[in-house]
C-alpha positions in Angstrom: 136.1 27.9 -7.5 133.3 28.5 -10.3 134.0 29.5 -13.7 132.8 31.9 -15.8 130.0 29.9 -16.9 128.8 28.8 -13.4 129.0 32.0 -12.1 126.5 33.2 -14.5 124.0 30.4 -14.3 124.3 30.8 -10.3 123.5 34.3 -10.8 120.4 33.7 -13.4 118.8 31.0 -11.3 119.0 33.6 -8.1 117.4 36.2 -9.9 113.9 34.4 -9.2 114.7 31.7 -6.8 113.0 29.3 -4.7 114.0 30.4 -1.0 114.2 28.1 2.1 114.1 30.0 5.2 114.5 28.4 8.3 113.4 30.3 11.7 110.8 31.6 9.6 108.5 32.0 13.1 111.3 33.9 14.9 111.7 37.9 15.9 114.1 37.8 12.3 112.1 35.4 10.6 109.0 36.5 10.7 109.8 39.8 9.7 111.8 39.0 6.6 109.3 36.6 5.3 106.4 39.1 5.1 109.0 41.9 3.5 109.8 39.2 0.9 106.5 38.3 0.2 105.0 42.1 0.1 108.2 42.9 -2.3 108.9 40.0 -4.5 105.5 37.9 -4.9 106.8 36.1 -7.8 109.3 34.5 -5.3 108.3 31.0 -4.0 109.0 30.7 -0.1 109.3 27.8 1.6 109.0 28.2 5.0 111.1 25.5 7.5 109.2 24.6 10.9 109.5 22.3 13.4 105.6 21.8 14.0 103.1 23.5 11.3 101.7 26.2 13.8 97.8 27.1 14.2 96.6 30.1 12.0 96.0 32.2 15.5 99.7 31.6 16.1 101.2 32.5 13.5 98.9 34.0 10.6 101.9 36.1 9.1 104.2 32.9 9.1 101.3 30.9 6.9 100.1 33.6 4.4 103.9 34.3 3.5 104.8 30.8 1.9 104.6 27.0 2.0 105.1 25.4 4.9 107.8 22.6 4.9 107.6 20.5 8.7 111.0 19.2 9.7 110.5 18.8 13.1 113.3 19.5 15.3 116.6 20.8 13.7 119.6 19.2 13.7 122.5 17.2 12.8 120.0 14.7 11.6 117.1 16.4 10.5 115.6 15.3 7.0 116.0 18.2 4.5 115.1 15.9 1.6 111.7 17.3 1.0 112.2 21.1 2.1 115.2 21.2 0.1 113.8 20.1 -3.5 113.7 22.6 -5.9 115.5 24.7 -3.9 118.1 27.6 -5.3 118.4 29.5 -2.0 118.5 28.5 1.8 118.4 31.6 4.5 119.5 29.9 7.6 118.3 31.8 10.5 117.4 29.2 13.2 119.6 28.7 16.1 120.2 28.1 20.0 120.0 31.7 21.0 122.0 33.3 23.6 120.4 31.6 27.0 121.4 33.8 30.2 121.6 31.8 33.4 122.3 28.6 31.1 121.6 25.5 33.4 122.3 22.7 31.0 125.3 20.4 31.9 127.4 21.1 28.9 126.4 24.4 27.7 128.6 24.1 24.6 127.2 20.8 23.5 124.1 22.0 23.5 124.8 24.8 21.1 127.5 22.9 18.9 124.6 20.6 18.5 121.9 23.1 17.5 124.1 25.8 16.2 127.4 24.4 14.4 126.6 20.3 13.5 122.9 20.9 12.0 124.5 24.0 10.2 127.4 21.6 8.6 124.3 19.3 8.4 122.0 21.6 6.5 124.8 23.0 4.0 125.7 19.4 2.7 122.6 18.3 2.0 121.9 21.5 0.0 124.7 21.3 -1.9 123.6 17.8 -2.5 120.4 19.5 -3.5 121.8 21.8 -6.1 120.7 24.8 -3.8 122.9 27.6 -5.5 123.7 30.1 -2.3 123.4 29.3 1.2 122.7 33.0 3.5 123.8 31.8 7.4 123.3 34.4 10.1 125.6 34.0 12.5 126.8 36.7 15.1 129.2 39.6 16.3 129.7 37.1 19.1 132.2 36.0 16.9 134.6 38.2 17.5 134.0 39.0 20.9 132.6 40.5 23.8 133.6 43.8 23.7 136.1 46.6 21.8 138.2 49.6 23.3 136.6 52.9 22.2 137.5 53.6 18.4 138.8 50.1 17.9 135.5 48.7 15.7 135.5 45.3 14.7 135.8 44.9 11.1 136.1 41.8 8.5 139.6 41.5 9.1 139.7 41.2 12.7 140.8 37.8 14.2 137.5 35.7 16.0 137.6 35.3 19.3 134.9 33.7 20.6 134.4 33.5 24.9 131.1 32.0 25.3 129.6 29.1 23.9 127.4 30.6 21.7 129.5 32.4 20.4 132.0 29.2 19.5 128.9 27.3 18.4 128.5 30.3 15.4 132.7 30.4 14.5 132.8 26.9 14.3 129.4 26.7 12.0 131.1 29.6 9.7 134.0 27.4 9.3 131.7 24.3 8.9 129.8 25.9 6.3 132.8 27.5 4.2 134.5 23.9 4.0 131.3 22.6 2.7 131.0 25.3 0.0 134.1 24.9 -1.0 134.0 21.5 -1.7 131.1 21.8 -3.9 130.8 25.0 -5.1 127.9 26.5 -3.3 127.9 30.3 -2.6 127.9 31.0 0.5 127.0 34.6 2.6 127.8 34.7 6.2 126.2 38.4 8.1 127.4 38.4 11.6 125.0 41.0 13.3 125.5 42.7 16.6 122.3 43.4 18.9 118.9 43.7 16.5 115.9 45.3 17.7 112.7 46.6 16.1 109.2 45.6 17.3 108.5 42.7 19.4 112.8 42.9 20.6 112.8 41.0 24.1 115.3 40.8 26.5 117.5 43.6 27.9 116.7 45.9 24.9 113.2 45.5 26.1 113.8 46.1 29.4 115.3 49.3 28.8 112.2 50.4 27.0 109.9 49.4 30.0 112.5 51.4 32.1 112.0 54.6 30.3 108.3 54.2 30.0 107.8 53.8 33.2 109.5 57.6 34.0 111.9 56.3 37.0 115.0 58.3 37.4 118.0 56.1 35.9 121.5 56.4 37.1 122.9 56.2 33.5 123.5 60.0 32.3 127.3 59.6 32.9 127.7 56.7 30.3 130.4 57.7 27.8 130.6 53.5 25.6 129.9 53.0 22.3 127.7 50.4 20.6 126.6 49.1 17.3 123.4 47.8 16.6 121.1 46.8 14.0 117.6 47.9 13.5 115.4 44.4 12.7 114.5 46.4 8.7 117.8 47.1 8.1 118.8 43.5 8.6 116.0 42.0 6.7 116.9 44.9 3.7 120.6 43.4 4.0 119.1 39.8 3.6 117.2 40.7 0.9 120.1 43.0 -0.9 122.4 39.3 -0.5 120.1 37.2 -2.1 120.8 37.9 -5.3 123.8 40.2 -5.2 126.7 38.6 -6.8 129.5 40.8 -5.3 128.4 39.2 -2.1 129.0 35.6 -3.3 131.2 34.0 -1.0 131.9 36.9 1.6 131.5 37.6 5.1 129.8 40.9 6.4 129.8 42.6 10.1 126.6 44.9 10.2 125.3 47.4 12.0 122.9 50.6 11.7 126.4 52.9 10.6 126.0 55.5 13.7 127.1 53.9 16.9 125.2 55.3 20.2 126.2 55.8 24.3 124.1 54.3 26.8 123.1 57.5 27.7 122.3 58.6 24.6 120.0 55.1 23.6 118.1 56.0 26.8 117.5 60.0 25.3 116.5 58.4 22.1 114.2 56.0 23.1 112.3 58.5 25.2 112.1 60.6 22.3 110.1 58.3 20.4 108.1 57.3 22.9 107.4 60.9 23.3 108.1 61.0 27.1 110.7 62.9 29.2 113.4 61.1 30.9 115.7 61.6 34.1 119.2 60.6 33.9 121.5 61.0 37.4 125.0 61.4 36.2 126.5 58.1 38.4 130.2 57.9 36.9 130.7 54.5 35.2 133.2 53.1 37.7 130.3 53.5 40.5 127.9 51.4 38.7 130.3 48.8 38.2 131.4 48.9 41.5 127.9 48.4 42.9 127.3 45.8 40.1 130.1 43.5 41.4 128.5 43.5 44.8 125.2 42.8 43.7 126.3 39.9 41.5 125.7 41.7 38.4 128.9 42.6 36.5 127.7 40.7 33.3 125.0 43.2 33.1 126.8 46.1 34.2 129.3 45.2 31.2 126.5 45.7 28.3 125.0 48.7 29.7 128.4 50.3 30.0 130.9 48.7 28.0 131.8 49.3 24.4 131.5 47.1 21.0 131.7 48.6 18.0 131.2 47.6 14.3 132.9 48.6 11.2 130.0 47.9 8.3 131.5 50.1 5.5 132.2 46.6 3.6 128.7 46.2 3.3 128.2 49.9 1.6 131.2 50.2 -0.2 131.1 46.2 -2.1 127.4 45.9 -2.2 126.6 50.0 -2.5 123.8 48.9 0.4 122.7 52.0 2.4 120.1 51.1 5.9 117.0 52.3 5.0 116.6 53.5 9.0 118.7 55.5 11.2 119.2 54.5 14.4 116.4 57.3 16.0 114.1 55.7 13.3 114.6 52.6 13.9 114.4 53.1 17.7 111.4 55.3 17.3 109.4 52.5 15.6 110.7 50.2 18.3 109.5 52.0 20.9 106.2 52.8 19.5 105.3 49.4 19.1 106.2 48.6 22.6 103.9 51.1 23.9 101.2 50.2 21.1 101.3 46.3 22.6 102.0 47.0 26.5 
């Protein structure tokens, strides 16, 4: 526990600090590194990569910070360099959720990339004197899925089912040992599904889906989900920098107004500006179909539900999302049709 006295002088040096951002490339990275350096250009980035990329690769990635190579990370990775001088680390790189996972041991793969080279990172900036350490973990945390009404909140019990999801429990609990044996603040945002522009995956998919004006059999889909528009996250970032009612806390986030299937679909298509078809196909069909064809994994995040209680992050912090979920959608889909 800090005093009085270090509490203050952790809260002075975070006022203007020098940041270390890992996954600085990435679809979160990226993003948050140009906010921070449009918003706050007194603030010295350092930018963590595992090979300096060419200008034509990633000009927003360059012209945001300095560039610190540290080749691949992991439990062994030298931070002595990237670290010094450092008040601040936002750790954002990770072994993302990989579908159709072919390795041989699935969770040693991610304990590897996602739990030991967290415990890693966090001693040696505590070694470093780095003052808060921002991890972004994932709702994966606590599950799968949630019966309708029954949100997830700070106070539910993890229970992880896939190794990913372990990889980022066991990393929290890595990182919270390590703080509190050395005093380091900590932050840990557990985020459900982000989108915004340049979102692959499924969430893409569903965009190509609508633009494309094929009737869908999803107007019968009654779920609820909680996501997290890509701005919103990086304005939550930025609000837990510095924020010292967030010192040593853990926050599930999400946009604030959970959404159907059925009615992401409608929204999307409203901000791309196009009609869509929806056939009413009860739920219980499609899953029924989906088990035949082999796809009941899929079936399960199109029509099941997982749901978010964020209200710690408004009420402690007084954070508000600066998009609602059609805005944040809207911009989404714009882009994709903008770049496709």
């Amino acid at each position: 526990m800090q005093n009085h006295n270090q509490s203050t002088e952790v809260n002075q040096c975070l006022q203007n600090p020098c940041v270390l951002i890992t996954g600085s490339s990435g679809f979160v990275g990226s993003r948050l590194t140009n906010f921070l350096s449009t918003h706050f250009p007194e603030m010295e980035l350092r930018l963590a990569v595992r090979h300096r990329p060419d200008d034509h690769q990633a000009p927003g990635v360059l012209s945001s910070g300095s560039v610190e190579v540290v080749g691949d990370i992991n439990p062994h990775t030298n931070w002595t360099d990237a670290l010094n001088g450092v008040d601040l680390v936002i750790h954002l790189a990770a072994r993302v959720h990989v579908m159709n996972d072919v390795s041989l041991d699935p969770l040693e793969e991610y304990r590897n990339a996602n739990t030991l080279a967290t415990i890693h990172l966090a001693e040696e900036a505590a070694k470093a004197g780095v003052k808060r350490f921002i991890y972004l973990s994932s709702i994966k945390v606590n599950g799968e899925e949630t019966k309708l009404g029954q949100a997830y909140s700070e106070d539910s019990t993890p229970a992880p089912i896939d190794p990913y999801g372990v990889s980022k429990w066991e990393a929290e609990l890595g990182l919270e040992k390590v703080c509190t044996q050395t005093g380091m603040e900590f932050v840990i945002i557990r985020p459900p599904l982000v989108y915004g522009p340049g979102v692959k995956a499924n969430f893409q998919k569903l965009i190509g889906l609508v633009a494309k004006g094929l009737p869908l059999p999803l107007g019968a889909v009654h779920n609820q989900r909680s996501m997290l528009a890509l701005d919103n996250l990086v304005s939550f970032i930025a609000e837990v920098m510095t924020n010292p009612l967030a010192t040593n806390q853990r926050f599930l986030l999400s946009d604030g107004e959970d959404v159907s299937t059925t009615q992401l679909l409608r929204i999307i298509a409203k901000g791309m500006g196009k009609s869509i078809w929806l056939l009413p196909v009860p739920a219980f069909i499609l899953k029924g179909a989906a088990q035949v064809f082999g796809a009941s994994a899929a079936a399960d995040r199109l029509l099941g539900s997982l749901q978010i209680d964020s209200s710690k992050a408004r009420q402690l912090l007084h954070w508000q999302p600066p998009l609602s979920v059609e805005e944040g959608i809207a911009i989404t889909a714009q882009s994709y049709l903008k770049n496709s």
